[in-house]
C-alpha positions in Angstrom: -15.5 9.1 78.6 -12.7 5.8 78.2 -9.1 7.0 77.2 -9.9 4.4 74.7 -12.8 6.0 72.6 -11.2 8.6 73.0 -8.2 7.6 71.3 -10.6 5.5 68.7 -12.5 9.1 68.2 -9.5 11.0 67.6 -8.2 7.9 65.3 -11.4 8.1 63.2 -11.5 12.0 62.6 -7.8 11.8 61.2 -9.0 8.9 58.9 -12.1 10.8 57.8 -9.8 13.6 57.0 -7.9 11.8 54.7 -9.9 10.1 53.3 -12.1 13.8 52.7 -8.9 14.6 50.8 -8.8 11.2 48.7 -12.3 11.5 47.4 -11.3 15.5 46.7 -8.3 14.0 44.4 -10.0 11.0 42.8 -12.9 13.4 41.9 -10.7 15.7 40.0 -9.5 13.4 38.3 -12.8 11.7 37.1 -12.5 8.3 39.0 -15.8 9.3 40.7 -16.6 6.1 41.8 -14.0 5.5 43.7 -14.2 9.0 45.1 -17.8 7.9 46.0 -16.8 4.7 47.9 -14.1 7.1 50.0 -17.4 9.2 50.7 -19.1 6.5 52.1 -16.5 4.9 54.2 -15.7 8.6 55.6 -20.0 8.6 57.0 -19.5 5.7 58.0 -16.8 6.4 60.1 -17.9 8.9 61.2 -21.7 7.6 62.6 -19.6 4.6 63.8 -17.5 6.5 66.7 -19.7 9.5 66.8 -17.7 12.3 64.9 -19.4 15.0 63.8 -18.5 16.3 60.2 -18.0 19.9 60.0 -20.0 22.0 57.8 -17.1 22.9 55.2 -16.9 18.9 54.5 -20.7 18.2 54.3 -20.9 20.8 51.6 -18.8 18.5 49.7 -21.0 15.5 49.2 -24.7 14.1 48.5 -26.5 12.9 51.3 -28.5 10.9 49.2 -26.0 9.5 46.5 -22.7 9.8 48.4 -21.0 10.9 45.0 -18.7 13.6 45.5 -19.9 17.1 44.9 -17.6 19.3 42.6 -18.9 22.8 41.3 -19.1 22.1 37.6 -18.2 18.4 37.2 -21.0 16.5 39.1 -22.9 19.3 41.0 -24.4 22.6 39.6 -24.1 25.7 41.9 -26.4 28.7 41.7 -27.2 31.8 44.0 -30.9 32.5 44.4 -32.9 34.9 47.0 -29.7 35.0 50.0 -29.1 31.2 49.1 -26.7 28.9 47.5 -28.0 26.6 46.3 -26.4 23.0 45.3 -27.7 20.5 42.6 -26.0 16.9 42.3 -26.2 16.0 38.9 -25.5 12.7 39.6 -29.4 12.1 41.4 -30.8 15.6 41.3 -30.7 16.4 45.2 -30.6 20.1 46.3 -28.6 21.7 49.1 -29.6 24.9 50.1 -28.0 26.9 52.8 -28.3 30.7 53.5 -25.8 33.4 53.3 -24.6 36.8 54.6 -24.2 39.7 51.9 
């Protein structure tokens, strides 16, 4: 691989953290559309220069909407049959993903 992606990849995965935290803060606070636009620049940062997102920031947004996913405030979280399972409640989408007792 070129020194440059390289650099570009590296250059895009500390962006995509902070902008991970951003959307984090400006959900909290209730601006969640802003905190949806920080979503969306983060995926598309990351599909741009081939960054895979880990698993513990995945869990944080919609797929489908891109809204920011905060137990409570815009997602519902429940535990059902060894899964948690995640509800936006901004377009109804579920996440489901296993876990170990």
């Amino acid at each position: 691989m070129d020194w440059r992606r390289k650099k570009a990849r590296k250059i895009a995965w500390e962006r995509i953290q902070i902008l991970f935290q951003l959307a984090l803060e400006e959900g909290r606070k209730g601006n969640l559309e802003r905190a949806r636009r920080y979503v969306e620049h983060m995926r598309n940062l990351s599909q741009k220069y081939k960054v895979r997102l880990p698993k513990e920031i995945k869990m944080y947004f919609c797929k489908k909407c891109n809204s920011i996913l905060i137990p409570g405030k815009t997602s519902q979280v429940r535990l059902k049959k060894k899964k948690i399972v995640i509800k936006c409640l901004n377009c109804g989408n579920y996440k489901r993903y296993p876990y170990k007792r």
